[in-house]
C-alpha positions in Angstrom: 71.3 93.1 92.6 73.6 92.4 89.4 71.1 91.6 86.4 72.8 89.2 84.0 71.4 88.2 80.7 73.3 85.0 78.9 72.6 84.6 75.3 73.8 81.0 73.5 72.3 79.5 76.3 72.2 75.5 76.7 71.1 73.3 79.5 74.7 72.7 80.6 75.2 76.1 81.1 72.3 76.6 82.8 73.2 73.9 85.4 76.6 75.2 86.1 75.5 78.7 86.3 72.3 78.3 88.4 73.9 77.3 91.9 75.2 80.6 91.8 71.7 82.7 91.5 71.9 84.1 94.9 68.8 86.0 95.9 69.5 90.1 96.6 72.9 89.6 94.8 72.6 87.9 91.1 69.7 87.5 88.9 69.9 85.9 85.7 68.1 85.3 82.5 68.7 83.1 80.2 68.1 82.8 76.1 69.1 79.9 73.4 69.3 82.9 70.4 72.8 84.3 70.3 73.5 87.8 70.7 73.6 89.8 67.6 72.1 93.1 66.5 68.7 91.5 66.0 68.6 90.6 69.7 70.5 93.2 71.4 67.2 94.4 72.9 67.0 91.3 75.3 70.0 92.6 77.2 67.4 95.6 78.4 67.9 96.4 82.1 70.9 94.3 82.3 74.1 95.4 83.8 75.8 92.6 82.5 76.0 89.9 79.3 77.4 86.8 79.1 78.3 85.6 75.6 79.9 82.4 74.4 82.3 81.8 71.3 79.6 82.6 68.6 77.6 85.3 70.0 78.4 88.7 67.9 79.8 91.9 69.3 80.7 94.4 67.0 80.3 98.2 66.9 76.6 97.8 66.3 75.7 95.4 69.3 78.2 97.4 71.9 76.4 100.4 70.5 73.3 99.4 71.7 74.2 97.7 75.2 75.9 100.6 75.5 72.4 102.6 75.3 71.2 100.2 77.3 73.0 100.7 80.0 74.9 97.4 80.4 78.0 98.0 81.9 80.3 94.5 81.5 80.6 91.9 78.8 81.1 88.9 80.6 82.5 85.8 78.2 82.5 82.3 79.7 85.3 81.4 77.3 89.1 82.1 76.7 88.9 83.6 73.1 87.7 86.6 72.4 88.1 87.5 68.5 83.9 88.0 68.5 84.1 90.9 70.2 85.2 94.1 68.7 87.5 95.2 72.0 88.9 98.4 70.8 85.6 99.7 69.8 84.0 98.7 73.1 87.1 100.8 75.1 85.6 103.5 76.9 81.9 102.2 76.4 81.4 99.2 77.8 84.1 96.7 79.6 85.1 93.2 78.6 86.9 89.8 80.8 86.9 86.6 80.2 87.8 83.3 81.3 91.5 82.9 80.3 91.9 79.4 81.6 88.8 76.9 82.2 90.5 73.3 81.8 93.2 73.0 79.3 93.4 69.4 79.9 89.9 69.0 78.3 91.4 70.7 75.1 94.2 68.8 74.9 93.0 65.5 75.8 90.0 66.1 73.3 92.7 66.6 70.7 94.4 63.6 71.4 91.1 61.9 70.8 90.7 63.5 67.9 94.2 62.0 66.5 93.9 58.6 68.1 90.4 57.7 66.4 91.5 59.3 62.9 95.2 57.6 62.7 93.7 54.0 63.9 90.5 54.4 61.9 88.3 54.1 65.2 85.3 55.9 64.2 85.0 53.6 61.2 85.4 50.2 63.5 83.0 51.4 65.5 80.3 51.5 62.7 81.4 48.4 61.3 80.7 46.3 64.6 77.6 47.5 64.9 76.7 45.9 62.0 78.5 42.5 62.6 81.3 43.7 60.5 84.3 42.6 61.6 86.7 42.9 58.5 89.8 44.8 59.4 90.3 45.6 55.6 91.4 49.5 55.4 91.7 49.9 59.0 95.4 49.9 58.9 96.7 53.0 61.0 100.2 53.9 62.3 102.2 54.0 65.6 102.7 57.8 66.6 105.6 56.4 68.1 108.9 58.4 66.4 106.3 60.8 64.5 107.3 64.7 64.5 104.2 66.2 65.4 104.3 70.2 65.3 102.6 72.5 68.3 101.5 75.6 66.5 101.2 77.6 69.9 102.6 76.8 73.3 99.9 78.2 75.7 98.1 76.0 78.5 96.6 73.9 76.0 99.9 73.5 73.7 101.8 72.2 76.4 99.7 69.8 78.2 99.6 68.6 74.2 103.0 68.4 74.2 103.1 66.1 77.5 100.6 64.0 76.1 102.7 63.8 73.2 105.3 62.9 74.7 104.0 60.3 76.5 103.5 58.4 73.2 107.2 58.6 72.4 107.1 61.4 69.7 109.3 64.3 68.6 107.8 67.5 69.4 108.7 70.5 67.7 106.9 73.8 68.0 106.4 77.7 67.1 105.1 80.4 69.1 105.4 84.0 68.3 106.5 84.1 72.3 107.9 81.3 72.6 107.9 80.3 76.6 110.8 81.2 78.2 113.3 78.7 80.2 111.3 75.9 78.2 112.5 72.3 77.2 110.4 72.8 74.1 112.4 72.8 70.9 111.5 75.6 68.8 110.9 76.3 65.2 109.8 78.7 62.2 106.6 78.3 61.4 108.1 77.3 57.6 110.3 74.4 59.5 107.3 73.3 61.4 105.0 73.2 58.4 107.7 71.2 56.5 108.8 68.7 59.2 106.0 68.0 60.8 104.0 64.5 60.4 101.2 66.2 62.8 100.4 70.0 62.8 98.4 70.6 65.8 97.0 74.0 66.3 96.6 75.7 69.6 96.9 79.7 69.3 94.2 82.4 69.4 93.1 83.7 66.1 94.2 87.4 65.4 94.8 89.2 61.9 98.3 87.8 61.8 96.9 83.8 62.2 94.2 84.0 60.8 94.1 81.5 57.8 97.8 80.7 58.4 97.1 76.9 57.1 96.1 78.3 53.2 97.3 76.8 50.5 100.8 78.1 50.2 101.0 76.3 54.2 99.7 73.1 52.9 102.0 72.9 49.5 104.8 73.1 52.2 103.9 70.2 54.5 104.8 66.6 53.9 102.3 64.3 51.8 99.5 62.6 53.9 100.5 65.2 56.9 97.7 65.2 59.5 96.5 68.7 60.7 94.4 69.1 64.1 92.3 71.8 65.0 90.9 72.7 68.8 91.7 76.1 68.5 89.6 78.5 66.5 88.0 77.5 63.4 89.3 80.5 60.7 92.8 79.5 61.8 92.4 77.3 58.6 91.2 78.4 55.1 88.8 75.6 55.0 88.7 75.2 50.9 92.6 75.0 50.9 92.3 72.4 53.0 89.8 70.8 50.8 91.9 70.8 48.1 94.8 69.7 50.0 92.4 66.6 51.0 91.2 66.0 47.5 94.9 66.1 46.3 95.9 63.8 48.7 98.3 66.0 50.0 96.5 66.2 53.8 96.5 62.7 54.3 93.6 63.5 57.4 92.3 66.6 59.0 90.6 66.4 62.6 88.3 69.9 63.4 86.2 70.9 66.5 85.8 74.4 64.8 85.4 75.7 61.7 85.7 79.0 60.0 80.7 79.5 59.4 80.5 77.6 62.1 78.4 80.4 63.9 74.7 79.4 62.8 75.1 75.9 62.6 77.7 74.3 65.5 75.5 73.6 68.6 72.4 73.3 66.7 70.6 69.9 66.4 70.5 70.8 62.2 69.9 66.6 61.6 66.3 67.5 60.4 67.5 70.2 58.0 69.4 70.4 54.8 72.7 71.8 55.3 73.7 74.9 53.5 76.7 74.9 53.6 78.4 72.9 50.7 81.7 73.4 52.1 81.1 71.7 55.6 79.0 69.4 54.1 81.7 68.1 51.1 84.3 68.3 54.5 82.4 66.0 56.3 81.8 63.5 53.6 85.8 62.8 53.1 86.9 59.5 54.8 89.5 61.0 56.3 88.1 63.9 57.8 86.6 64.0 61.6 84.4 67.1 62.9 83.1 67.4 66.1 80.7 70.6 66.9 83.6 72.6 69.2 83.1 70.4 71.9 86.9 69.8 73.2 85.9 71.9 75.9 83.0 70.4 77.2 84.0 68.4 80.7 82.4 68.9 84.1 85.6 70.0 85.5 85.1 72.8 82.4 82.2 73.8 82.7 82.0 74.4 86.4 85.6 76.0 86.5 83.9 78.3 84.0 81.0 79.0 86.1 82.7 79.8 88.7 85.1 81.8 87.0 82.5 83.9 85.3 80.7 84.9 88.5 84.0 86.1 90.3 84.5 88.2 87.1 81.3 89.7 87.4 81.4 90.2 91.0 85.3 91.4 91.1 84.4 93.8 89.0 81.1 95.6 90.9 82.5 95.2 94.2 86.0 96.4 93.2 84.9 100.1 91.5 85.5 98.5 88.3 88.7 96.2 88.5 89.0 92.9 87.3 92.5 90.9 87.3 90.2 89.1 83.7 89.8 92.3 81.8 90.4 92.8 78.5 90.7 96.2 77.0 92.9 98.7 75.2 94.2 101.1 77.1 98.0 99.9 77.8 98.1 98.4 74.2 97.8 95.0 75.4 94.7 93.2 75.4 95.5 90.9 77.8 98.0 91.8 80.1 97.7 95.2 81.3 100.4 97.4 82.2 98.8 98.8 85.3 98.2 95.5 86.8 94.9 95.9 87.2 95.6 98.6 90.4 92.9 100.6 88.7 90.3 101.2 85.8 91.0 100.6 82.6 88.5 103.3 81.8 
């Protein structure tokens, strides 16, 4: 019997996961709190711990699963940047789902654009109150726009299709860029100064981390529109304020966002929110958030599922081998030298 524990637990998660609650093979437990220090003690009598995008797992938490005997960290997501891999090497392993439904991404981001350039959300309030003026609704054709793909994964080039599809010029960076590609590649300086779009679809690491700041932004064009399904600290969020308040950033769509840990998939509508940042983001007329939600599809959410459970099972059944892994030992998080003939530790 594999005991599983899930922290950041919603009822879509539960659905999607609790087909798969086999008797004599897989129990699971479920909890809303995330996993942090504070409730590392949940995960007691576990062998395993499924996390999502917000749940914490530095040297502290890994410390204690570690006592506790939990033997895989199991995340139902792609990135990984919560979790402090190098410390967990040798204590506890790690694998993730590396590829759930890019098209939700993308097409969420396309959304995202469409609504914000042809002032959609805006209409949409109006008409409910028998307002029918189309005074500052006045949007423009992405037809013959440059938009820039920060990031050329999965998700950057089903992006790039869609794009396409609407007649633009598509111009992107990568830091490994695809090879035999038809994508037209950049610098990241050429990109930032080209582009009428900046879309951003790369993992967060030390090196991306806040790579729109302010010197980024004082290098775009004026009224540039900058999209962001990735990972919220990708952007430094009060650079991008003042870029908005200087009318440099002429719009700025976000599904993530640098403290969006406590607050993002919260119901926080009864509660003052304390974060002035966010909340002085959210009050510009040009700026659309939604709570990381580009994921959420039921094609997703059960690819997910399913995903997850194989992980967990590869990995008990297969002395420890898992094609998902992610650890340290070859020097590459993600790809491991050894193709996965044997155990990373």
């Amino acid at each position: 019997m594999i005991k599983t524990v899930f922290f950041d637990t919603k009822d879509y998660v539960k659905t999607s996961f609790q087909k798969y609650e086999i008797p004599g093979e897989f129990e699971f437990k479920y909890f809303e709190t995330k996993l942090t220090e504070d409730t590392a003690d949940l995960a007691k009598g576990c062998d395993v711990v499924c996390i999502f995008v917000n749940d914490t797992v530095n040297a502290a938490v890994i410390d204690k699963l570690y006592e506790y005997g939990v033997k895989l960290i199991a995340l139902r997501c792609a990135g990984y940047n919560n979790v402090d891999l190098r410390y967990a090497y040798g204590k506890i392993h790690a694998v993730r789902v590396p590829a759930y439904s890019p098209y939700a991404v993308a097409e969420h981001t396309a959304a995202l654009l469409l609504t914000s350039i042809r002032r959609i959300h805006k209409a949409y309030n109006r008409t409910r109150d028998f307002n029918f003026s189309l005074s500052g609704l006045t949007g423009f054709d992405l037809h013959g726009k440059t938009v820039g793909i920060v990031g050329t994964g999965k998700i950057g080039r089903i992006f790039i299709d869609i794009c396409r599809g609407f007649g633009m010029n598509v111009i992107a960076y990568d830091a490994f860029p695809a090879k035999d590609s038809d994508i037209a590649y950049v610098s990241l300086n050429e990109l930032l100064e080209r582009s009428d779009i900046i879309s951003l679809h790369c993992p967060l690491t030390n090196e991306t981390r806040h790579m729109i700041n302010a010197d980024a932004i004082a290098k775009m064009k004026k009224g540039v529109v900058i999209l962001n399904t990735s990972r919220g600290a990708l952007i430094d969020a009060e650079a991008l304020l003042e870029g908005i308040k200087a009318r440099k950033v002429g719009a700025a769509c976000l599904d993530v966002y640098e403290e969006e840990t406590d607050i993002f998939f919260e119901d926080r509508s009864g509660h003052i929110l304390n974060d002035e940042l966010l909340a002085r983001l959210i009050s510009m007329p040009n700026v659309i958030v939604t709570s990381h939600q580009a994921f959420l599809t039921e094609e997703a959410l059960s690819n997910i599922a399913e995903t997850t459970v194989n992980n967990i099972r590869s990995f008990f059944e297969n002395d420890g081998i898992c094609d998902n892994e992610l650890c340290y030992r070859c020097g590459n998080i993600e790809d491991c030298k050894k193709n996965r003939r044997e155990r990373c530790f």
